[in-house]
N, C-alpha and C positions, 0 to 999 in steps of 0.2 A: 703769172697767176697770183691773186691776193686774197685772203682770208682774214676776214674780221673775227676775236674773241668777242660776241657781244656782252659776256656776261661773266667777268674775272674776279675774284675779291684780292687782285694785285695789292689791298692795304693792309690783310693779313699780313700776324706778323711771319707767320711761314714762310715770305718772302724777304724779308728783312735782309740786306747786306749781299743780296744779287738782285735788286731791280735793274739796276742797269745793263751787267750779265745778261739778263734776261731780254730785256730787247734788244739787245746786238745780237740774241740769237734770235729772237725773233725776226728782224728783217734778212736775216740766210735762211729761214722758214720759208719765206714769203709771207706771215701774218705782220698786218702793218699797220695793226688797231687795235684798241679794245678800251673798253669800258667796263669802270672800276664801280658795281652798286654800295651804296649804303643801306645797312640794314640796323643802323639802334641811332639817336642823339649822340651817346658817346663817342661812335666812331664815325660821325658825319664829319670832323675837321680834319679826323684823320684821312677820310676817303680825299677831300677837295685836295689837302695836299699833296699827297701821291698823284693824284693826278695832274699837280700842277708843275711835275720833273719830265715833262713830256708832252709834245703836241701832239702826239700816238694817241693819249690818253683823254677820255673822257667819263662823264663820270653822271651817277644818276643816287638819288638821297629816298630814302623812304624807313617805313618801322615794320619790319618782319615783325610776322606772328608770332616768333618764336620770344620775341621782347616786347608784346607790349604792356607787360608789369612794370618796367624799368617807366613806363611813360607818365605825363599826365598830361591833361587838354590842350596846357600851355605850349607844348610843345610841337602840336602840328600849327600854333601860328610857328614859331621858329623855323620850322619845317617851312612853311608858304617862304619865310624871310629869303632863307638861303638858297630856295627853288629859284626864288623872281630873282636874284642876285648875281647869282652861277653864269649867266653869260654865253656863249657859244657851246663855253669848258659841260657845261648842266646840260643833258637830253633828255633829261625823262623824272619823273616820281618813281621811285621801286628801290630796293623790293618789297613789297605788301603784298597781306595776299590772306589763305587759309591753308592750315596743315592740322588734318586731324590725326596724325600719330603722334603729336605735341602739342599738348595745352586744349584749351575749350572754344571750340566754334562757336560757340553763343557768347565767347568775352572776344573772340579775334573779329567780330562779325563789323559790331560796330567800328574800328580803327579800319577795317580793309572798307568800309564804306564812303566813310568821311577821305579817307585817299582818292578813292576812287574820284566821288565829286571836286577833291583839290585839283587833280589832275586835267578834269575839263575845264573846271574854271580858270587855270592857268593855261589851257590848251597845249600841255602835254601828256607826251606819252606815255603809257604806262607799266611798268614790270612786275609782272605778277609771279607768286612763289605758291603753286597749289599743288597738297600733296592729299592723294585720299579724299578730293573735296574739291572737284572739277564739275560737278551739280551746283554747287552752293556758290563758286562763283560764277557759272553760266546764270543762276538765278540774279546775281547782282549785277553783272553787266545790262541783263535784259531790264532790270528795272531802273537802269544808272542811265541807261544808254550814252555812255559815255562818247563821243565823235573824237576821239584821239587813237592814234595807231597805240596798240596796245600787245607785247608778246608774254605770254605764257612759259615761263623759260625753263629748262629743264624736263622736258615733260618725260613722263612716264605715266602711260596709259593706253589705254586700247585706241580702236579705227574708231571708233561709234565716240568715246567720247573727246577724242581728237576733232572730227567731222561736227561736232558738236560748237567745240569752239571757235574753230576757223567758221564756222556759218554765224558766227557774232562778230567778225571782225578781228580775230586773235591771229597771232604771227606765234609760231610752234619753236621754240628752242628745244634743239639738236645737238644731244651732250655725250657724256662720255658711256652712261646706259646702252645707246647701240652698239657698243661695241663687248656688251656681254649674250652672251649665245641663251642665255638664260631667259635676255630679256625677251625674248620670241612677239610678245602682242605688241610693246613699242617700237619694235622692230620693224613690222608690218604696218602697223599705221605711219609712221613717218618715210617709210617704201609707196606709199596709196595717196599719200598727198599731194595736192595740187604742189608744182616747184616755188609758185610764189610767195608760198606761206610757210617756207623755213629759214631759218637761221641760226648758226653755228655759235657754238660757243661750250667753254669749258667747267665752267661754276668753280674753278679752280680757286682753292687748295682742295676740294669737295670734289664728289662725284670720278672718281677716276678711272681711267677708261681699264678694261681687262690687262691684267699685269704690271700695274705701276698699281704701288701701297696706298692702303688710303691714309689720305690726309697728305698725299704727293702730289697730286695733279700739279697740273702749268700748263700755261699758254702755249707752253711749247708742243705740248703735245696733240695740239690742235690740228695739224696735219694727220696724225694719227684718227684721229673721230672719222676728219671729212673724207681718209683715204675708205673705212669701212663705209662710210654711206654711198661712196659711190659705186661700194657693192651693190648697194640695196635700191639703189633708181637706175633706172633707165638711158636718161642724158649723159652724153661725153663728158667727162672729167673738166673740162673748160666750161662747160654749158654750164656743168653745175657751178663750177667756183661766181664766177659773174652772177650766176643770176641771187644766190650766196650772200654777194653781197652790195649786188642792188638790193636785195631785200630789207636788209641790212643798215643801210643809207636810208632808203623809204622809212624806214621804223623810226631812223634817231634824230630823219631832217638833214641831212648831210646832202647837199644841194649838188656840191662838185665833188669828183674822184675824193677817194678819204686815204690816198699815201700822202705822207708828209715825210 
């Protein structure tokens, strides 16, 4: 059985001085990937080289809403530069996105816009980070209509506006939130999903699943999330991992199996 992290920030420095640690226990996990996002300028060279101590690793560049005052224009050409550059190691633009419990939707609006159309014109995929603000970017995909696979990661939200995005084309990240008893409405909407619109992942060092500190998460603990979801679906424990991470594969272009 294999399990992809799609969505790790292995470049924090949270993990500093056990990356390697960390994947040797990742493959007695059985997780035997994951992808490292960028989210500011600053730490785009950081991401590329973390991910370049690993064929495990692959890796996606974008500017979070939560940065983009650190930004200016110049800097989504840089952005296009290092996307077209990145090679097999580059899958996607992200994360960009909107978060209205940080900062202004009407200053994040235009930067999550202009990604979006970078993302089709380069015809990748793309990672979105929407918190609070799952209308505003349902409103921009429908006007983007971007044709790139595109996942939604982390999500935390109801069936209705789950059901919402995956009828635009979105791929649902499935993170350490189900696994709190609290979170009851993403619970059920990621239980009510079609199987082929999810995908596992930890947003690690962020998001940590019930009983690990925050600001603890890891990859490692990726079995843990997918062991709670396979409370919450229906399919055999295999059915779900595979299809996991065919889904997985579909999203980032990974043509053949993705153990290395």
């Amino acid at each position: 059985m294999e399990l992809v992290d799609a969505h790790c920030h292995f470049d924090f420095p949270e993990f500093d001085g056990q990356r390697a640690s960390t994947l040797a226990q990742m493959t007695r996990l059985g997780v035997t990937r994951l992808v490292i996002p960028g989210v500011r300028k600053g730490d785009w060279f950081r991401v590329i080289e973390t991910a370049s101590m690993s064929d495990r690793l692959s890796y996606c560049l974008g500017i979070h809403p939560w940065f983009i005052g650190e930004h200016a224009d110049g800097d989504l050409d840089l952005l296009r530069r290092l996307l077209v550059g990145g090679g097999n190691r580059c899958v996607a633009l992200g994360e960009c996105g909107l978060d209205r419990l940080r900062g202004d939707l009407s200053q994040q609006l235009p930067w999550f816009e202009r990604q979006v159309g970078l993302a089709a014109e380069l015809e990748l995929p793309l990672v979105i980070h929407s918190v609070r603000a799952h209308e505003e970017v349902c409103a921009v995909l429908r006007r983007a209509k971007p044709e790139v696979p595109i996942l939604v990661h982390g999500f935390s939200g109801s069936a209705d506006q789950a059901k919402k995005l995956v009828a635009l084309g979105c791929l649902i990240g499935v993170g350490g939130v189900i696994t709190h008893a609290r979170a009851r409405k993403t619970r059920e909407a990621i239980a009510g999903l079609p199987l082929d619109t999810l995908v596992l992942e930890t947003d690690a060092p962020d998001m940590a699943p019930e009983g690990v500190a925050k600001g603890k998460n890891s990859p490692l603990y990726l079995p843990r999330i997918f062991e709670v979801l396979t409370a919450l679906r229906p399919e055999p424990v295999e059915e779900l991992a595979m299809a996991l991470t065919e889904n997985t594969r579909r999203l980032f272009g990974w043509d053949k199996g993705i153990s290395k």
